[in-house]
C-alpha positions in Angstrom: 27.7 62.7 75.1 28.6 63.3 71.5 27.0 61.3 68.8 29.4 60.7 66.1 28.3 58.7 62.6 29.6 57.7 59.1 28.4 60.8 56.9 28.5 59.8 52.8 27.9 63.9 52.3 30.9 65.5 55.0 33.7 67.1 52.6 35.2 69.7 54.6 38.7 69.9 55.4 38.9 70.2 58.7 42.9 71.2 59.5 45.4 71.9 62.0 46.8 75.6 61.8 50.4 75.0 59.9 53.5 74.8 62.5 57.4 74.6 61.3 58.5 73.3 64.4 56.6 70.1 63.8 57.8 70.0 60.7 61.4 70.5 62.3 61.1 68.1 65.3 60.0 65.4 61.9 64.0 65.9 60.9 65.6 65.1 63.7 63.4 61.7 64.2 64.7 61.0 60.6 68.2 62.2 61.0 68.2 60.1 64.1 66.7 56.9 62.2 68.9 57.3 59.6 72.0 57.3 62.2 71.0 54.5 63.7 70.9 52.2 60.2 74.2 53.4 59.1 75.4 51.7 62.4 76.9 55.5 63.5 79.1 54.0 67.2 78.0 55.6 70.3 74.5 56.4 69.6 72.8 52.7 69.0 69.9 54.4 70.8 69.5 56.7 67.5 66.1 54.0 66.8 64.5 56.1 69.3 64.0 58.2 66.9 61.0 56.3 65.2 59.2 56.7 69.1 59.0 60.5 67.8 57.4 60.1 65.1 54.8 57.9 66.9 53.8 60.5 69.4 53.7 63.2 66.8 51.6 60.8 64.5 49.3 60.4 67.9 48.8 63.9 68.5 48.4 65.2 65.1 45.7 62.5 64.1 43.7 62.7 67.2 43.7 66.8 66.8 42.3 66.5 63.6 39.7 63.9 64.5 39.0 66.1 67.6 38.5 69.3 65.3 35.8 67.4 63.3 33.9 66.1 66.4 33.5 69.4 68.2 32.7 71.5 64.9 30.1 68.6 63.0 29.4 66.3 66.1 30.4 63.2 63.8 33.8 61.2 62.0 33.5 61.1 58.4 35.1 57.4 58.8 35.0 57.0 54.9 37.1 60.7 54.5 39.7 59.9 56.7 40.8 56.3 55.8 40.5 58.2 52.3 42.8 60.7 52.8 45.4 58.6 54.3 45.6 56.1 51.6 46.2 58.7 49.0 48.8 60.7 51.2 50.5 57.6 51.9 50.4 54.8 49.3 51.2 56.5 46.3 55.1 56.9 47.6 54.6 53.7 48.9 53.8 51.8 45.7 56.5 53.9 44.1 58.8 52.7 46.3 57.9 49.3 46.6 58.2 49.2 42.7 61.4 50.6 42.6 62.4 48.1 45.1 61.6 45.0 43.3 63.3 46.2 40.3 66.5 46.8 42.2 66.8 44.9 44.9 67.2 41.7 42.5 70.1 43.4 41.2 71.6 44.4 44.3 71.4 41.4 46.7 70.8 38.5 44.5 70.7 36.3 47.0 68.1 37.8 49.2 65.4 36.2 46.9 63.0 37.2 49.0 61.9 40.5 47.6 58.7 40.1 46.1 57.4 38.7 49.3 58.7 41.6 51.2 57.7 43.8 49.6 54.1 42.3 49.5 54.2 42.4 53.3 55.5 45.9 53.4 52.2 46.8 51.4 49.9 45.4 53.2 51.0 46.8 56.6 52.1 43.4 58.2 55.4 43.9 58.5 55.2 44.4 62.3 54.2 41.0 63.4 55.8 39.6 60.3 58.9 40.8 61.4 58.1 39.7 65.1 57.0 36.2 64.4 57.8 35.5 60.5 61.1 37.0 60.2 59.5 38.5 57.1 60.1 41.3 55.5 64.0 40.4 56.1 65.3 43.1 53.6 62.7 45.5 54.5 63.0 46.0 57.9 61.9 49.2 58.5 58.6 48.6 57.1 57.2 47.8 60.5 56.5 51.5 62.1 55.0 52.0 59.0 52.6 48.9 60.0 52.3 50.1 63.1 51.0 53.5 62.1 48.3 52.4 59.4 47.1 49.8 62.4 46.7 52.9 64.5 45.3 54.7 61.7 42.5 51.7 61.2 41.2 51.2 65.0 41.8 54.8 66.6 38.9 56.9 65.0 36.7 53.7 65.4 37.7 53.8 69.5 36.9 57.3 69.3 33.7 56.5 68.1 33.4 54.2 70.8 34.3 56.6 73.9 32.0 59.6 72.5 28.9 57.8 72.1 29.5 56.1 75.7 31.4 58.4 77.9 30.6 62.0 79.1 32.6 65.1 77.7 35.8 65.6 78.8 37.1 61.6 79.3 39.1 61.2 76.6 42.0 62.5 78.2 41.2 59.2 80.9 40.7 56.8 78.3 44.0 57.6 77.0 45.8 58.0 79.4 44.9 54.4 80.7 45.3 52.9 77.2 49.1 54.2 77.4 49.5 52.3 80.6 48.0 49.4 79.4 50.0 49.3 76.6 53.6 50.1 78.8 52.2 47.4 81.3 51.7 45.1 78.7 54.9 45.5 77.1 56.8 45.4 80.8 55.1 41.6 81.1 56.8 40.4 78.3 60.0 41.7 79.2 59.0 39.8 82.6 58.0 36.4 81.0 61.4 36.9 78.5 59.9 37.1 75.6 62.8 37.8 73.0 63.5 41.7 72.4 62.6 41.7 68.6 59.3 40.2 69.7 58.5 43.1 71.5 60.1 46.2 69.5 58.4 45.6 66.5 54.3 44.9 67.6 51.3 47.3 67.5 50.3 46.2 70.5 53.7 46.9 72.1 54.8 49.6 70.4 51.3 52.0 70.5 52.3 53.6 73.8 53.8 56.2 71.9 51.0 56.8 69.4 48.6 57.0 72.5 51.1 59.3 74.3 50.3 61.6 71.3 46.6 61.4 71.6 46.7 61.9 75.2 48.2 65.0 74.9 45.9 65.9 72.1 42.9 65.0 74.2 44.9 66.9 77.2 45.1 70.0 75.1 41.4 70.3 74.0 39.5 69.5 76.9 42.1 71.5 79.5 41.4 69.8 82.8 42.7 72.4 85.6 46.1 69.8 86.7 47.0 70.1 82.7 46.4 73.8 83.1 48.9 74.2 85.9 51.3 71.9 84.6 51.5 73.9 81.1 53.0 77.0 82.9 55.9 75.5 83.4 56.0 74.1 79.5 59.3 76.4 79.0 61.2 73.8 81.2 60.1 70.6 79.4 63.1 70.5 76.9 65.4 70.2 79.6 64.4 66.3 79.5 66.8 66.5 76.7 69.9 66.7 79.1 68.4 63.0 80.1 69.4 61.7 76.6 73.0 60.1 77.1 70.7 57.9 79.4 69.0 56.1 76.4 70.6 57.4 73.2 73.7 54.8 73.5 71.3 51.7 74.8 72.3 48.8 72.3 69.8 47.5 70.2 68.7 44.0 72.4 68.8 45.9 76.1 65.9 45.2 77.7 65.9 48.8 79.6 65.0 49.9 75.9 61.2 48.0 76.8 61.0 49.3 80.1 62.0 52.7 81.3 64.1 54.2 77.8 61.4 54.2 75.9 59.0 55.5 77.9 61.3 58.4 78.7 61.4 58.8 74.7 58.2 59.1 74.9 57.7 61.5 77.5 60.4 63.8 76.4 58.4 64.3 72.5 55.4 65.2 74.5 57.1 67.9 76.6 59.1 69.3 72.8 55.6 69.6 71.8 54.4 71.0 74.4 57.0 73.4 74.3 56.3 74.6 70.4 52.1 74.4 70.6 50.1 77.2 71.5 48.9 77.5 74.7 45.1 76.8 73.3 43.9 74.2 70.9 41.9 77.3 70.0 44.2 80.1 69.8 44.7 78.5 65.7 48.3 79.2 65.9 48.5 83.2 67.2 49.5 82.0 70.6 52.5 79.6 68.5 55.2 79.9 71.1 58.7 81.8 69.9 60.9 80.2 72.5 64.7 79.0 71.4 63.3 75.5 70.5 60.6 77.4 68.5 63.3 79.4 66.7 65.6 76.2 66.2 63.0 73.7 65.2 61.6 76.4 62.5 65.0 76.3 60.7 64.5 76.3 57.0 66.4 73.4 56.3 64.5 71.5 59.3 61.2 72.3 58.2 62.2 71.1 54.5 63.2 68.0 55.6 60.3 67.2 57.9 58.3 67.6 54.9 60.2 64.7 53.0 60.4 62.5 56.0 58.3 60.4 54.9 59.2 59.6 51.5 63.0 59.6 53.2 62.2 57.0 55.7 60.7 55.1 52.8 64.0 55.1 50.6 66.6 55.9 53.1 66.7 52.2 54.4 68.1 50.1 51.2 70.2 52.9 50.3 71.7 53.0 53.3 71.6 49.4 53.6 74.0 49.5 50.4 76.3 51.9 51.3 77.0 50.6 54.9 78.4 47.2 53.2 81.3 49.3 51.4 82.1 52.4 53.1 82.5 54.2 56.2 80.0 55.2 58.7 80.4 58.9 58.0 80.2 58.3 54.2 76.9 56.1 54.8 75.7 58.9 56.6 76.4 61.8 54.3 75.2 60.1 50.6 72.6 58.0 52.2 71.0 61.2 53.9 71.7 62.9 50.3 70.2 60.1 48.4 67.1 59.6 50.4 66.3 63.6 50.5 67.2 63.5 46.2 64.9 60.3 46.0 62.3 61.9 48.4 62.4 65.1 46.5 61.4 63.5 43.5 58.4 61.4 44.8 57.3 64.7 46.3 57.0 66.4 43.3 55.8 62.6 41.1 54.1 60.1 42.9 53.1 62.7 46.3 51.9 65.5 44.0 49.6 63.4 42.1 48.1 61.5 45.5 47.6 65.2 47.0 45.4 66.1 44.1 43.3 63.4 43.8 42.7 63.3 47.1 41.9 67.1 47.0 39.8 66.3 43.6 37.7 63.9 45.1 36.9 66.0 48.1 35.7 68.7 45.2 33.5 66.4 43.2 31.8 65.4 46.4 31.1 68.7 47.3 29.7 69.7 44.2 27.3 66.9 44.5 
């Protein structure tokens, strides 16, 4: 067993080796976010795209908390919850700010928007949403809940399964949790529970995240069915060819709960198993150079994988906006524009100045 503890002194960065194609598969869950808001016909199921971002959230986060254990035997608890809150809430704030200026301005009779945005920044918006119908002008505020609630009680369960299970059963202990989590969510469909009860809940909606942290867990500790099963990686992204199944589901269809989601799901963690190395420890040499490799590395991909989060942060009132006036191709082309101008600037603002304080701080502790 591993002991893992709360260090005060622990200031390395422990990090991922850099991939594009991450970086890439982040733009299409945002192109495919954004399609869905600006109410593009045909491909309602376009909200699938946020179940991307979970499982890439799941794995990324669980890698890196994995990295630490095995190379200081411990989770710097303090570091981590650190480092999020100054990657994250500085475009928050600057958002939420720029919200409550404007929103008064644009829909008057909202009147709602300091409340909103109040939830948004606290991380409730998931159950408020679910049970409060609050924030009502916000509403895409709520994977953003869900994340920081994964975010909060992950590393502390990891805590919890080191110090009392053997090496080597993580990859059980998360692969049961995303069961528990898909049979949880398949009772409520079963006691009809209404559908925007169910999409918008941690507790129903962190089969993704755990998705990504089984395959995380998967990758590290290699069991000799994973092994066999990543020879034939190549042929994962032919789950894509599955996608007229789910991608025109309409927004209340139950299926969504069930089996669509979970397909989602599966499908992001054979993309990434298709663009990883074949070794948690090869640190990127054995990257593979497949065609999804080459397409997800794109230039243009990559760059907007790297504002996808300050995008999904602006894209949804803009959009919002422009749906109400013009077309859905219009909606699509300025409210993608917008977002990536808006998201370019808090990049270089707002995200520039929560990367160096957070790196700052790391440096002043070291030097003590």
């Amino acid at each position: 067993m591993t002991a893992l503890a709360w260090p005060a002194s622990e200031t390395r960065d422990w990090k991922l080796p850099y991939n594009p194609a991450l970086d890439g598969l982040r733009a299409i869950a945002i192109t495919l976010v954004i399609l869905s808001h600006a109410h593009v016909p045909g491909v309602d199921g376009a909200f699938f795209g946020v179940d991307l971002f979970f499982v890439l959230s799941g794995y990324l986060i669980t890698s890196l908390l994995l990295i630490e254990i095995e190379q200081t035997g411990h989770i710097n608890l303090w570091r981590f919850y650190r480092r999020r809150f100054f990657r994250l809430m500085p475009a928050l704030l600057a958002f939420l700010a720029a919200y409550c200026l404007i929103a008064p301005l644009i829909w008057p009779a909202d009147g709602d928007w300091y409340r909103d945005a109040a939830v948004s920044g606290l991380y409730l918006a998931d159950y408020g949403i679910a049970f409060f119908d609050s924030p009502g002008s916000l509403l895409h505020m709520w994977s953003l809940s869900v994340e920081e609630h994964y975010y909060l009680l992950w590393p502390l369960a990891l805590l919890a399964i080191s110090a009392l299970l053997p090496r080597g059963a993580l990859w059980r202990v998360a692969g049961a949790l995303f069961l528990l989590v898909w049979g949880w969510r398949v009772f409520w469909v079963w006691q009809g529970q209404q559908f925007y009860e169910l999409f918008f809940r941690f507790d129903t909606r962190a089969a993704g995240l755990l998705a990504g942290s089984l395959l995380a867990a998967l990758l590290r500790e290699r069991p000799a069915w994973f092994q066999r099963l990543r020879q034939h990686a190549r042929w994962g992204p032919w789950l894509l060819a599955l996608a007229p199944l789910w991608i025109g589901l309409k927004w209340d269809d139950m299926h969504v709960m069930t089996w669509a989601m979970t397909l989602v799901e599966l499908t992001a963690v054979a993309l990434l198993l298709a663009v990883l190395p074949a070794s948690a420890s090869a640190a990127g040499r054995a990257a593979p150079r497949g065609w999804l490799y080459a397409l997800l590395s794109q230039p243009a991909l990559v760059k907007v994988g790297q504002l996808s989060y300050a995008i999904y942060l602006w894209h949804y009132p803009i959009v919002r906006a422009l749906r109400a006036h013009l077309d859905w191709p219009w909606t699509v082309l300025l409210g993608g524009a917008l977002s990536a101008l808006m998201a370019q600037l808090s990049w270089i603002t707002v995200e520039r100045w929560g990367r160096a304080w957070r790196d700052r701080k790391a440096a002043q502790a070291l030097r003590v």
